[in-house]
C-alpha positions in Angstrom: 6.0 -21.4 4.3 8.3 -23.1 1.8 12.0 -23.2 2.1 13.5 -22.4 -1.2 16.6 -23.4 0.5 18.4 -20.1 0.0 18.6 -16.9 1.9 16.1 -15.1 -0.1 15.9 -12.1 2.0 20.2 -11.7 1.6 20.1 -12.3 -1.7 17.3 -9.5 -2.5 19.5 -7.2 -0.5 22.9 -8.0 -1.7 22.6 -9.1 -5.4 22.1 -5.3 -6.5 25.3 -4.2 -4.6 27.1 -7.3 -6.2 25.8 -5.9 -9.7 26.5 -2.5 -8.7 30.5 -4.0 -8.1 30.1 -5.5 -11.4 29.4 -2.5 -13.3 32.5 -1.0 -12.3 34.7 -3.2 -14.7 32.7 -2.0 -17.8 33.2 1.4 -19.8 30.4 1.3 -22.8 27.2 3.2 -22.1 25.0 0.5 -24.1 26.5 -2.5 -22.4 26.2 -0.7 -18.8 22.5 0.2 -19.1 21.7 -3.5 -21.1 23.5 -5.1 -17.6 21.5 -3.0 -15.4 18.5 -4.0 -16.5 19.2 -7.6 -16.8 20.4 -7.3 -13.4 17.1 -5.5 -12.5 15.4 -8.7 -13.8 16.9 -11.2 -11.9 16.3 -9.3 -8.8 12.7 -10.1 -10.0 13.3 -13.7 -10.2 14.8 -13.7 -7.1 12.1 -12.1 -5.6 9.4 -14.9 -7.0 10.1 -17.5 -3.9 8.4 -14.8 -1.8 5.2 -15.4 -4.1 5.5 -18.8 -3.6 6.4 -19.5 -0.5 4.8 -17.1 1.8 2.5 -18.6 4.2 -0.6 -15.6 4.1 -2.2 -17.4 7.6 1.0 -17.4 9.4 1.0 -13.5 11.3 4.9 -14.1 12.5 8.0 -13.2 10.4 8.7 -15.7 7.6 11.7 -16.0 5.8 13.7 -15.6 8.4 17.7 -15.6 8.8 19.4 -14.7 11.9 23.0 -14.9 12.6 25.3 -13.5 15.5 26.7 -10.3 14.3 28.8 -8.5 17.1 27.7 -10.8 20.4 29.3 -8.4 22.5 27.4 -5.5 21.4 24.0 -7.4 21.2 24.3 -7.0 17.0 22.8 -9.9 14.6 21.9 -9.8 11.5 18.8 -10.4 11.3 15.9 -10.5 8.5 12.3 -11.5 8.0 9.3 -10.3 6.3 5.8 -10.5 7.7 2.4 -9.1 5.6 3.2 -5.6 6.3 6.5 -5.8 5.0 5.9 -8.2 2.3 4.7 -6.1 -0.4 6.4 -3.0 0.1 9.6 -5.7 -0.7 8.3 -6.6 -3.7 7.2 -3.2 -4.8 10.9 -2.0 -4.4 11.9 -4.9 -6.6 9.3 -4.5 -9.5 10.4 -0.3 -9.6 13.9 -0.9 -10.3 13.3 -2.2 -14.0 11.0 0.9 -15.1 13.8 3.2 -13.3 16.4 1.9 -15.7 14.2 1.9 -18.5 12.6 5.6 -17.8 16.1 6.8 -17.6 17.4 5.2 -20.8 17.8 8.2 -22.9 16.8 10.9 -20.0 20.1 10.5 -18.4 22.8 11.5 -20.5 26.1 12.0 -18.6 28.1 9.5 -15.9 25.6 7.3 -16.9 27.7 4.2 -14.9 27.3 6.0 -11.6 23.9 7.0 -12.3 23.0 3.1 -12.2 25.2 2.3 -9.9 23.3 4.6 -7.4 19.7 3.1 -8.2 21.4 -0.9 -7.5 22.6 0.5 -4.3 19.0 2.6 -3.5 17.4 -1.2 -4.2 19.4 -2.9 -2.1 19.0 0.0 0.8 15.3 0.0 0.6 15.0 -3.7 0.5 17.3 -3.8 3.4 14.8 -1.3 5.7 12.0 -3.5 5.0 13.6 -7.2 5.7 15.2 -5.8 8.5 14.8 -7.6 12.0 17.4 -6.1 14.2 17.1 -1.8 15.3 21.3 -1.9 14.1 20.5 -3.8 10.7 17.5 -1.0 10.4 19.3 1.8 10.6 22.1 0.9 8.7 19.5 0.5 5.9 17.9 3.7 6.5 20.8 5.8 6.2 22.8 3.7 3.4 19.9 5.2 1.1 20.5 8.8 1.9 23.7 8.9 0.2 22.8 7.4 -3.3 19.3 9.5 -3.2 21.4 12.6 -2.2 23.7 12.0 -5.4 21.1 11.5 -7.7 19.8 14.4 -6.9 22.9 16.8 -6.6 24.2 15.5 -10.0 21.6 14.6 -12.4 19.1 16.3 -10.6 17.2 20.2 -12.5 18.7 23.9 -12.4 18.0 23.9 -8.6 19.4 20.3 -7.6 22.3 21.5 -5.3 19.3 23.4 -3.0 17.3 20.5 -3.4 20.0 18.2 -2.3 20.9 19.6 0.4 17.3 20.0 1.9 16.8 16.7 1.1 19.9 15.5 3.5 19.3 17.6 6.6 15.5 16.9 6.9 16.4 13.0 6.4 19.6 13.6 8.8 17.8 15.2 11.9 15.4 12.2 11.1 17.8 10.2 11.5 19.6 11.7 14.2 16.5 11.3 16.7 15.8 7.5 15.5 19.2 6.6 17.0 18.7 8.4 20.3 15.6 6.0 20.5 17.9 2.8 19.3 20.1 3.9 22.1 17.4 4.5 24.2 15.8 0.9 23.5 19.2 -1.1 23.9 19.7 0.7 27.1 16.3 -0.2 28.7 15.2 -3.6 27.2 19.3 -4.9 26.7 18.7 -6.0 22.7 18.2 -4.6 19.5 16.5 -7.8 18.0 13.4 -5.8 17.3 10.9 -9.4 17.7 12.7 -9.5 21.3 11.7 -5.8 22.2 8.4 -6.0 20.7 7.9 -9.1 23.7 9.0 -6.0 26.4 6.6 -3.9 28.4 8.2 -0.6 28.6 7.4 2.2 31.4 4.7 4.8 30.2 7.7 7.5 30.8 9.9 6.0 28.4 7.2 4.9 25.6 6.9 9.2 26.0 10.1 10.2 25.0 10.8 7.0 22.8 7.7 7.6 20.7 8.2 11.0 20.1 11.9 10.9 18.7 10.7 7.9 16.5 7.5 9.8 15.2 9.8 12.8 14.4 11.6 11.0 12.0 9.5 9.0 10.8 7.0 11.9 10.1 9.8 13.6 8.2 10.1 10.9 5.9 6.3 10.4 5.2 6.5 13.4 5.4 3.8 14.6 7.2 2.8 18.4 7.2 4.7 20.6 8.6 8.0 18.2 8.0 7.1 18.0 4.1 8.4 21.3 2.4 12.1 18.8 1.2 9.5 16.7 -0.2 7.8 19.2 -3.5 11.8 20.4 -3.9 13.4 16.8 -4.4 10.7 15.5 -6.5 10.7 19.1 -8.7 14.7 18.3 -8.8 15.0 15.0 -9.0 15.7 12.7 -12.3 12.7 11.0 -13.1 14.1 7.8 -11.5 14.6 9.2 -8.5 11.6 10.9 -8.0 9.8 7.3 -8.8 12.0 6.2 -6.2 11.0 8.9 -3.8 7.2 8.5 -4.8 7.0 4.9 -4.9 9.4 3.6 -2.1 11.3 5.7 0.3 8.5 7.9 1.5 6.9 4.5 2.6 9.2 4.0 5.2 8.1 6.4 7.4 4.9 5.1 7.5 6.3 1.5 7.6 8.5 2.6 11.0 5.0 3.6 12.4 3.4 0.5 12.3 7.0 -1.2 12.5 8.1 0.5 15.8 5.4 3.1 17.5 2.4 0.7 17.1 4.8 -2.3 18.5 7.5 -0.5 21.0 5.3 2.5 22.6 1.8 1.5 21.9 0.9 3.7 25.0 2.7 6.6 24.2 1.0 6.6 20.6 -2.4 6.0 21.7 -1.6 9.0 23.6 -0.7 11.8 21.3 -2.4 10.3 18.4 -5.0 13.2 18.5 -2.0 15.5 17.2 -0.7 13.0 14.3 -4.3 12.5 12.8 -4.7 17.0 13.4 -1.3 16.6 11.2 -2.8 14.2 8.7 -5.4 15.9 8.2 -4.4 19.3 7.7 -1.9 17.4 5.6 -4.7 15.9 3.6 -6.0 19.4 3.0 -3.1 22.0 2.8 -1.4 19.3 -0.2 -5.3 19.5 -2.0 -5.5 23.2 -1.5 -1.6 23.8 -2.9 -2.4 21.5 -5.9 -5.7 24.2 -6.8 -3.1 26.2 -7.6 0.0 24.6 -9.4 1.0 25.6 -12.9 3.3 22.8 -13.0 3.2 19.2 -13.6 5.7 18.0 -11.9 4.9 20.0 -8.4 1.3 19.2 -8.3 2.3 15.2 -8.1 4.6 16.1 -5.6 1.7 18.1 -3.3 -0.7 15.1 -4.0 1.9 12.9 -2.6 1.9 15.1 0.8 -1.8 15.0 0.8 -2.2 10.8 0.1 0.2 10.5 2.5 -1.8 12.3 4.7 -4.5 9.4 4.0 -2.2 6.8 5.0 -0.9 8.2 8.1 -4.7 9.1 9.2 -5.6 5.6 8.5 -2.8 4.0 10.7 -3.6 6.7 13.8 -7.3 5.2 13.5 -6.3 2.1 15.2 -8.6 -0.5 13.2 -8.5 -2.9 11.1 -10.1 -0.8 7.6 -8.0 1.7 8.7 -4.8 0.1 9.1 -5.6 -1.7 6.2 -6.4 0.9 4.0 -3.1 3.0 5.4 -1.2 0.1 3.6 -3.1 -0.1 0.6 -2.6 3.5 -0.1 1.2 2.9 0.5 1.3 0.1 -2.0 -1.0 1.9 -4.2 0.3 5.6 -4.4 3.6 3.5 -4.8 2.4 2.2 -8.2 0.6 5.2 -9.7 2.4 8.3 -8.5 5.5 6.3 -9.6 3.8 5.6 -12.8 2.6 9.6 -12.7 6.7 11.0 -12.3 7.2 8.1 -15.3 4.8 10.0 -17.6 6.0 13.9 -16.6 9.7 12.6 -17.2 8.1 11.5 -20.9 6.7 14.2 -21.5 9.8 16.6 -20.4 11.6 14.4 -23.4 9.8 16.0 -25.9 8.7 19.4 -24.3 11.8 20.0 -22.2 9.1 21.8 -19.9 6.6 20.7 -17.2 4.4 23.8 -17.3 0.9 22.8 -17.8 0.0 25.3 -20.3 3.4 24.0 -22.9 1.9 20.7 -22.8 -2.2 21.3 -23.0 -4.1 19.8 -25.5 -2.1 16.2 -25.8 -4.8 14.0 -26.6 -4.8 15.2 -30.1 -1.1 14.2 -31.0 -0.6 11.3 -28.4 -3.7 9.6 -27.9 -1.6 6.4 -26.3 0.4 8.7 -23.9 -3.3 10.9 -22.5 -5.0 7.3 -22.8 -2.4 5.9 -19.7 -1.9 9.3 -18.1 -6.0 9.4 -18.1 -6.1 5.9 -16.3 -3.1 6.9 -14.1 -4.7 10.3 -13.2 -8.8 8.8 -12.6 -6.6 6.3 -10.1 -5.5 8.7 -8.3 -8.2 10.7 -7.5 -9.7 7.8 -6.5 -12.0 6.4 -9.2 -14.1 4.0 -8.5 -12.6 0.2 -10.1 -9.2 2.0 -10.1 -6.4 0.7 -7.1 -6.3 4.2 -5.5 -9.9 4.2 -4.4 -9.8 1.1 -2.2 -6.7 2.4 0.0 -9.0 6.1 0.5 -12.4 4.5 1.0 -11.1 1.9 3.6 -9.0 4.6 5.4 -12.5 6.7 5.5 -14.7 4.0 6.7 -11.6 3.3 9.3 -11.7 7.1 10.4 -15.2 7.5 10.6 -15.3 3.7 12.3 -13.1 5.7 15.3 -14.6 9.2 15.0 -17.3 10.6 12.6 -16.1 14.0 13.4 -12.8 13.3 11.8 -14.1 11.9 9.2 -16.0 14.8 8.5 -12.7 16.5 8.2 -10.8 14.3 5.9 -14.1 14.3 3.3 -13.1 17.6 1.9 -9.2 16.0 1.1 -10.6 13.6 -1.2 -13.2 16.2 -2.4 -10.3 18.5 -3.6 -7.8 15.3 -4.9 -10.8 15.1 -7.6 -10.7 18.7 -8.6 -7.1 19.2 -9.0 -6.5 15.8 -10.9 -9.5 16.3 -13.2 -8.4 19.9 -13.8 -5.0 18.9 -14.7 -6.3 15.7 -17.0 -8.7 18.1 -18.5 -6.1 20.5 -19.3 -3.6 18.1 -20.7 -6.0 16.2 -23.0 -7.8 18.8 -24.3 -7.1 22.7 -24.2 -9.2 25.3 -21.9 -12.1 26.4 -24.1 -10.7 29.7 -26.4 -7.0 28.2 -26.0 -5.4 25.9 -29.0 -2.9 22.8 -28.0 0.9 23.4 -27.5 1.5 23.6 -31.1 4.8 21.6 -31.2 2.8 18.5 -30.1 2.1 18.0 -33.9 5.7 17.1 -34.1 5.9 14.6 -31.0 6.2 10.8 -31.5 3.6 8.9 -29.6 4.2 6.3 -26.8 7.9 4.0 -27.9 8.2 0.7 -26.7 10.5 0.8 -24.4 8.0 3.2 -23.1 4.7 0.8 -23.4 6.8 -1.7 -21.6 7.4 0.7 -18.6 4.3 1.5 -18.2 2.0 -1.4 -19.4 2.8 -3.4 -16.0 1.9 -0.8 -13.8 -1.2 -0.1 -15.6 -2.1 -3.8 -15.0 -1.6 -3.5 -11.9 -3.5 -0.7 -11.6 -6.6 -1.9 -12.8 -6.4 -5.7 -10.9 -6.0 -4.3 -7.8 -8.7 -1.8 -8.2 -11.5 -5.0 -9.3 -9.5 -7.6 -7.2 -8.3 -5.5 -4.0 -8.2 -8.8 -2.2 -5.5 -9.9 -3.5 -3.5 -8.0 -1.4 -5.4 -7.5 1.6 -5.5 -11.2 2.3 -1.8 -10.9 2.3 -1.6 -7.9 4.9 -4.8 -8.1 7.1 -4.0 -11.0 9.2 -0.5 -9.3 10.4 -2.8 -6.4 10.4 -4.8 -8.7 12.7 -2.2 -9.8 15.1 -0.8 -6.0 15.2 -3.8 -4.3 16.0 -4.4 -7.3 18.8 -0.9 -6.6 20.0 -1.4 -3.1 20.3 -4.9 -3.3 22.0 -3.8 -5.4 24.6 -0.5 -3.0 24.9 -3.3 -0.9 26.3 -3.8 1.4 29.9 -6.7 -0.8 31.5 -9.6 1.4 32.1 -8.8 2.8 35.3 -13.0 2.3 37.4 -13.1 4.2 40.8 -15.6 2.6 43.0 -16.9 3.8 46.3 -18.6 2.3 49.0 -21.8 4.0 50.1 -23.4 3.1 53.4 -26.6 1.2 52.1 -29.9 3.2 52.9 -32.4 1.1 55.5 -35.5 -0.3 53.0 -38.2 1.8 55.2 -40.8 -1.0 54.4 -38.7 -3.4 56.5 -38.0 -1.1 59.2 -41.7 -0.2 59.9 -42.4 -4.5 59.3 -39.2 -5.6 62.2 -39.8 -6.8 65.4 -37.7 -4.3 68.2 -35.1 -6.3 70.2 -35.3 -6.7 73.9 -32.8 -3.9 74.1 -34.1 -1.9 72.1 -37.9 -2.2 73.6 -36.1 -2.1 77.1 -34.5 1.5 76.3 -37.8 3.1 74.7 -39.5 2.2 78.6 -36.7 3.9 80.1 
């Protein structure tokens, strides 16, 4: 690792609230949304001594910054990032940009605290996945709540106050049953220095209880099915920037607390009842394809295809090998960049239609042949096209799956079956309209792609065509933590448990007929 000879990790987390401070002194719209996004930028800069200096052989935590907190209550602040954490950091960072510039025109009211709240969502996310300490974690985890809550509840559709609201008490019960378990693990192992804990063996009884009030949340916040019915309602509601928020970022956590805490803390425990998280993924996987069949708008079915590639990534972290693993984090990264890049498009779209039905905005590809021509690429990457990013998470989760069981993967085969139907239908549909039906006929008087659109979206689409031909650029970064987790895990591990018992050992006949009787013997058989 290189030492850029800063805190890196401190200043990712706390140049976006500093920003957000800054903001408070200025009044003009223009000058408020220009210093947002030059803020948004530097973050990026910021961000570039991770590139450079992160050591891809080295499994531990890099980057790290520790410093005694509250010594009396066992708090530090500590932060690190390791190759599971690594690029869900520097996703975070690269979203902000396209949030502010999405929302440039889209949001049209308190447009100071509308920014505000997307610097303080960056910093919060950031802070969940550099965080070392179970305190620091949690902190994190629920600082985002609040800015998500508000924009949702203020800048959010017709139905943003339901939304809201859903939204918060889900992520609160989550919440509520993480910190019986950060309770739980100060209590037992006497820390909350989570590369301390991680060293602990705890008792199978505990790893019980522990794992299943961490799963809980963190299964609300993937969210798995049956925890996911906030999820279609806050995306539906949601400004565009905060559903690519929700899309891209904070439903990663969840899955990054699995492999962060369950796979680590309770390895037993998880091994355990994983038979009912992989049922979960994949009825997940299923129920979000079946739903999609059957949506009418835009908007919802990329909210239901979230549920069901989540449902990929949790089933490929419950597999418990290396392609699975693997692939779970790929399709994290992955559905990050193009279901962000999706809610980027509908909230385009709603610009000039002011509707997300299907059927107002059919037939597009005649009037905006540059809009259809990324929504096409976006769309064939996330039904998994071959060359696309999309299909490397799903195929390596599937070869990971049927690696562990064949009959499960059986199961999940039908999930990606029915992504493919839904997303052509709806690609179809929006290109070109169903056969006897004309295009929306107020497309003819819709402007094509602007630039500060092509500059949203051009980076994603880059990214979403490298990582499809080059997926190895990121899998040498996460598979050898990957490695060292799964190693940690397996040797975490109940001992198979062999009962042996001794049999008296039959006389060989052969012998006894070929012995010579003792004097004792031959003495008795005279008597």
């Amino acid at each position: 690792m290189i030492d850029p000879g800063y805190p890196v990790l401190t200043s990712l987390i706390f140049f976006p609230v500093l920003a957000a401070a800054v903001l408070m002194f200025f009044r003009h719209e223009g000058l408020i949304r220009v210093l947002t996004l030059a803020a948004s930028l530097v973050e990026i800069c910021l961000a570039i001594p991770l590139l450079r200096g992160f050591n891809i052989a080295d499994t531990g935590f890099q980057f790290m910054e520790r410093t005694e907190w509250a010594p009396s209550l066992g708090l530090s602040y500590a932060l690190g990032v390791d190759g599971l954490s690594l690029l869900m950091v520097l996703l975070t960072v690269a979203i902000l940009p396209l949030c502010v510039l999405c929302s440039w025109t889209y949001i049209g009211k308190r447009i100071k605290e509308f920014n505000i709240c997307l610097l303080l969502m960056t910093s919060a996310c950031a802070g969940v996945f550099c965080a070392l300490d179970f305190v620091l974690f949690y902190i994190f985890w629920e600082a985002m709540l609040v800015p998500m809550y508000l924009l949702i509840a203020v800048w959010g559709g017709p139905r943003r106050k339901y939304a809201s609201i859903k939204f918060f008490l889900y992520t609160l019960a989550g919440s509520t049953l993480l910190l019986v378990a950060m309770v739980a693990f100060k209590t037992v192992g006497g820390t909350f220095f989570i590369p301390d804990l991680m060293r602990m063996e705890f008792s199978e009884r505990f790893q019980f209880w522990a794992f299943l009030a961490m799963a809980l949340a963190f299964a609300i916040k993937v969210p798995m099915f049956p925890f996911h019915t906030w999820l279609p309602a806050a995306h539906v509601e949601a400004p565009s920037a905060g559903s690519v928020i929700l899309a891209s970022v904070l439903i990663k956590m969840g899955a990054y607390g699995f492999l962060r805490f369950c796979m680590t803390l309770t390895p037993v425990a998880m091994a355990e009842l994983a038979p009912i998280f992989i049922g979960l993924s994949i009825a997940g996987i299923l129920y979000g394809g079946f739903i999609c069949l059957g949506q009418t708008d835009v908007k919802k079915l990329i909210a239901y295809s979230s549920v069901a590639h989540m449902g990929f990534c949790t089933l490929g972290i419950f597999a418990f090998n290396a392609r699975g693993v693997e692939g779970g984090l790929m399709v994290m990264l992955n559905h990050g960049i193009v279901t962000g890049a999706l809610f980027l498009m509908i909230g385009a779209i709603y610009e000039r239609s002011h509707s997300r039905e299907i059927a107002d905005n059919q037939g597009m590809g005649k009037y905006l042949p540059a809009f259809m021509g990324f929504f096409g690429l976006f769309a064939l990457s996330s039904l998994g096209f071959p060359g696309l990013n999309s299909f490397v998470g799903e195929i390596l989760v599937l070869f990971g799956i049927f690696e562990a069981d064949w009959r499960l993967g059986l199961l999940a085969v039908p999930g990606a079956m029915l992504g493919a139907a839904y997303m052509l239908r709806l690609l179809q549909r929006m290109t070109y309209a169903p056969v006897g039906q004309t295009p929306s006929p107020k497309g003819k008087n819709w402007s094509d792609l602007n630039a500060r659109e092509w500059i949203a979206l051009t980076p994603l689409a880059i990214f979403t065509v490298v990582l499809g031909l080059a997926p190895g650029l990121a899998l040498k970064v996460i598979g050898p933590s990957v490695e060292n987790l799964l190693d940690h895990y397996h040797s975490r591990q109940k001992a198979p448990v062999t009962y042996t018992v001794e049999r008296p050992t039959p006389p060989d006949p052969l012998v006894a007929l070929t012995q010579t009787p003792s004097a004792d013997e031959t003495q008795r058989s005279a008597q």
